[in-house]
C-alpha positions as CSV (number, residue, x, y, z in Angstrom):
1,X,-173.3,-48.9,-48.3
2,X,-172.1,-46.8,-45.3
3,X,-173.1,-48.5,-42.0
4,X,-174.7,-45.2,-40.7
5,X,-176.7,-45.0,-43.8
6,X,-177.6,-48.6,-43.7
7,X,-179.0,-48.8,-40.2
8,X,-181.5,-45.4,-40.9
9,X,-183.0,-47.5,-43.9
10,X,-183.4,-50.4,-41.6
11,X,-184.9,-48.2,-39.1
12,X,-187.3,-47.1,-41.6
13,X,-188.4,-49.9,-43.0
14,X,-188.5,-51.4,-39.6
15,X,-190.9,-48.7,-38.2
16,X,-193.3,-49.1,-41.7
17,X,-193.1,-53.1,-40.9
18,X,-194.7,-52.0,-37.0
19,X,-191.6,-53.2,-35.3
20,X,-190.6,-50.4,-32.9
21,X,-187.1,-52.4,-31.7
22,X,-184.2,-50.5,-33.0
23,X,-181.8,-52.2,-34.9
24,X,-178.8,-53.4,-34.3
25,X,-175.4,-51.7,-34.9
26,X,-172.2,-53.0,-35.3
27,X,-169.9,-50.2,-33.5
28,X,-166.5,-49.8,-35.8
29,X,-163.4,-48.6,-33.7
30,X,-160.3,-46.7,-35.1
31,X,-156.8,-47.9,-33.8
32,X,-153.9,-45.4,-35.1
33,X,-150.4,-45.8,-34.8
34,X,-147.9,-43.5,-35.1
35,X,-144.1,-44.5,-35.7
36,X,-141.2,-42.9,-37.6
37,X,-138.3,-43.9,-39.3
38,X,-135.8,-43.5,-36.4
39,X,-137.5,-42.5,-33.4
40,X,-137.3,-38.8,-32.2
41,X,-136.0,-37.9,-28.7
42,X,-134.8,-35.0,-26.9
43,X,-131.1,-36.6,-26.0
44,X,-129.6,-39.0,-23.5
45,X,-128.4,-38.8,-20.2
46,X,-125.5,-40.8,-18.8
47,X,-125.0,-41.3,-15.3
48,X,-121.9,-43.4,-14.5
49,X,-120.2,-44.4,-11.3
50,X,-123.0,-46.1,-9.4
51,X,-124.3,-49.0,-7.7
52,X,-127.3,-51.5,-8.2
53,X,-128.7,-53.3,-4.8
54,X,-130.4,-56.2,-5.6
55,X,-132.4,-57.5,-2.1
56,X,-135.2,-60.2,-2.2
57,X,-137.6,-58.9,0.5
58,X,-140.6,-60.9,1.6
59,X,-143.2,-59.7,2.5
60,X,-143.0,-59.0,6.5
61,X,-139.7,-57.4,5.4
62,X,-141.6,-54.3,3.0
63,X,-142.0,-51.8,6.1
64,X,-138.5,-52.8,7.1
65,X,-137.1,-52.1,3.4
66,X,-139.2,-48.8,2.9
67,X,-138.0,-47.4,6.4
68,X,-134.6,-47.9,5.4
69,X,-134.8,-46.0,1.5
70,X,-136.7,-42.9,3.9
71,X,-133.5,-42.6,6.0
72,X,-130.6,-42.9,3.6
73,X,-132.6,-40.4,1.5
74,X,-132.5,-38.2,5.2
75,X,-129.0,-38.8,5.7
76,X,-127.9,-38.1,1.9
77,X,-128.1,-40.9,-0.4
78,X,-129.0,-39.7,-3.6
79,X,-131.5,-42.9,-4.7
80,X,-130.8,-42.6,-8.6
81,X,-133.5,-45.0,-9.4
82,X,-135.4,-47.7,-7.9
83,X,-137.7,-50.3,-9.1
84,X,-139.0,-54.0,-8.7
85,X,-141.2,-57.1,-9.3
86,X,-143.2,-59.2,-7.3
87,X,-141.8,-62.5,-6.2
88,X,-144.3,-65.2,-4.8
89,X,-142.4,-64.4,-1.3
90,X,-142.9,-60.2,-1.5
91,X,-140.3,-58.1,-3.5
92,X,-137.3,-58.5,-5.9
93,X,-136.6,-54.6,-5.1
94,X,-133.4,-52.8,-6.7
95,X,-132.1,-49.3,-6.2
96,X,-129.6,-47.3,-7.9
97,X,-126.9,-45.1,-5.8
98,X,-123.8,-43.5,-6.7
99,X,-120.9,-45.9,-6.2
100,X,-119.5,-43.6,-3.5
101,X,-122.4,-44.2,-1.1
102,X,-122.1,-47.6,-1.1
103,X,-120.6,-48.5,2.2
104,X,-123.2,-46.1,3.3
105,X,-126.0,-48.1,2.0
106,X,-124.5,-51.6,3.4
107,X,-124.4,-49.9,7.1
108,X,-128.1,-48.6,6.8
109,X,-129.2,-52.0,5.3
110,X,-127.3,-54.1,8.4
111,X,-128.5,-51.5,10.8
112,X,-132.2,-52.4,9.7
113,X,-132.4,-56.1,9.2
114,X,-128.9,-56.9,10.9
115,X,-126.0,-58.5,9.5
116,X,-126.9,-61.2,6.7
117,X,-130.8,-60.4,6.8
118,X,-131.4,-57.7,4.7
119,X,-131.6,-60.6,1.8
120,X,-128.9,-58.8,-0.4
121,X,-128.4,-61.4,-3.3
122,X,-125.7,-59.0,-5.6
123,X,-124.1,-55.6,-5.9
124,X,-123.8,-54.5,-9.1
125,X,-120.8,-51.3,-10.2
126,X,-123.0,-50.1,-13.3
127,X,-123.9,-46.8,-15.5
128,X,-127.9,-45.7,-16.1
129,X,-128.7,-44.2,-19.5
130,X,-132.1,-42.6,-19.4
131,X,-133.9,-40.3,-22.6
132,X,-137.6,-39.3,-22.8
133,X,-139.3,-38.3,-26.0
134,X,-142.3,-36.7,-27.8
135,X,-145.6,-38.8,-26.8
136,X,-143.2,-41.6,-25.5
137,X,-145.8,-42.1,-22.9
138,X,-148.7,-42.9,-25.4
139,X,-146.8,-45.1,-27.4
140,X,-145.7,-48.7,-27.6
141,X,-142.3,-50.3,-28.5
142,X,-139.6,-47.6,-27.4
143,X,-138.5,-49.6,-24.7
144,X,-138.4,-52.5,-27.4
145,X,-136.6,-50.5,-29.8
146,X,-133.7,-49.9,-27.3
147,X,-133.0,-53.0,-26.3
148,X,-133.1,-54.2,-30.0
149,X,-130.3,-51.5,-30.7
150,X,-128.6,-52.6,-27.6
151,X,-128.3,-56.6,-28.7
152,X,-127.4,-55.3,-32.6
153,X,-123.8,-53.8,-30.6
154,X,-123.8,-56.9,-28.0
155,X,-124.4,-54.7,-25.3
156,X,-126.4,-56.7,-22.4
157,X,-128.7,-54.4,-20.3
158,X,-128.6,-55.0,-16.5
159,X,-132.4,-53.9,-16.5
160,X,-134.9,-52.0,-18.4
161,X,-137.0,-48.8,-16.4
162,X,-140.2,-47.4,-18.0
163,X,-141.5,-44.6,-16.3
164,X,-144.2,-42.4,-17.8
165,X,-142.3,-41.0,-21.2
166,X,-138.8,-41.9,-20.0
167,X,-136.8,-45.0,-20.6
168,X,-134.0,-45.9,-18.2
169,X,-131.5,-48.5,-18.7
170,X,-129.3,-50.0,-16.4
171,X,-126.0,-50.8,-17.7
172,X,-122.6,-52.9,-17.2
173,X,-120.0,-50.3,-15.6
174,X,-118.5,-48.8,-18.6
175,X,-120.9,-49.3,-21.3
176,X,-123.0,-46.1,-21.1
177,X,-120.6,-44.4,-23.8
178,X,-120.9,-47.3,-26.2
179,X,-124.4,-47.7,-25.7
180,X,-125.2,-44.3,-26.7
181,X,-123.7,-44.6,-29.5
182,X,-125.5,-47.8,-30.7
183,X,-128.9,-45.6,-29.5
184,X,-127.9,-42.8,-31.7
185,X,-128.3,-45.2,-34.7
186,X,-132.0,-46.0,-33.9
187,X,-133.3,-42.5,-32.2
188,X,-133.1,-39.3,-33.7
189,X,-131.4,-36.7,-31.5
190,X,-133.1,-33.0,-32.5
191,X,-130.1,-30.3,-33.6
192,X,-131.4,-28.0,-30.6
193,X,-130.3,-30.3,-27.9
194,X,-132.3,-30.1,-24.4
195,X,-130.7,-28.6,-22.1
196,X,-128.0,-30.8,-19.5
197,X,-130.1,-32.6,-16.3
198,X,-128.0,-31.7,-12.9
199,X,-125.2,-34.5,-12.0
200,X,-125.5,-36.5,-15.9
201,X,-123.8,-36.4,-18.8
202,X,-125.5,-35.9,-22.2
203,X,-124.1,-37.0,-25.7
């Protein structure tokens, strides 16, 4: 018997009995999922030649660390990508620059926590490979997906960005080529590619 059906008969019989409670009912939720085959997407971008700062920042250092992105993004630092956890002391923060700024970056670091104390633990030469999608930012596992196709080609991601609908993954120098290509065998890439974002390659 349907449920809404059910509870109008109980109803019923409940107001002939005198009892003027309502009854009870169960609610019934609907989960849908929606997954393909191999994964649509609108392409992938490639950005090579750059440069991962890894800092540990405690906490009194945040203001320090934020004042320091503002200015090299005054004085010209294109700030491919940031990102970071918390750490029971404040921040594991990393950003992304293009390998040409880095001596750049290292000044502006020393020049706001001095030399040795803006907590740099490594300096990474990598490549970013980023792609978005239809409804990638309603839907669960794309990130998952990638690094699965990643580890089938024993390619090691440096890191793995979610941002809204995009997915951006940081990369050994080198690898962005060869980890399209192992992408390309899980995600669909549409015939009418999108068109090319300013300063990135697409395959």
């Amino acid at each position: 018997m349907q449920p809404l059906k059910a509870a109008l008969i109980s109803l019923e019989k409940g107001l002939l009995d005198g009892n003027t409670k309502p009854p009870l009912v169960n609610d019934l939720e609907t989960t849908a999922a929606y997954w393909e085959a191999r994964i649509k997407t609108y392409g992938f971008h490639r950005a090579p030649d750059l440069c991962l700062f890894e800092l540990a920042v405690d906490s009194l250092m945040i203001p320090l660390f934020g004042r320091a992105l503002c200015l090299m993004g005054e004085e010209g630092v294109p700030l491919v990508l940031t990102f970071s956890s918390v750490t029971p002391e404040g921040l594991a923060a990393c950003f992304v620059v293009p390998r040409l700024f880095e001596g750049r970056v290292r000044d502006r670091l020393q020049k706001e926590f001095g030399p040795g104390g803006d907590g740099t633990r490594r300096v990474l030469a990598v490549d970013v490979v980023f792609f978005y999608g239809p409804h990638f930012g309603d839907r669960f596992g794309i990130a998952e997906a990638a690094v699965k196709a990643l580890a089938g080609s024993a390619i090691r991601a440096v890191a793995t960005i979610c941002s809204g609908s995009c997915v951006y993954i940081v990369l050994p120098e080198g690898r962005s080529e060869e980890a399209v290509r192992a992408l390309s065998e899980t995600f669909e890439i549409p015939k009418a590619s999108s068109q090319k974002a300013h300063g990135v390659k697409q395959l």
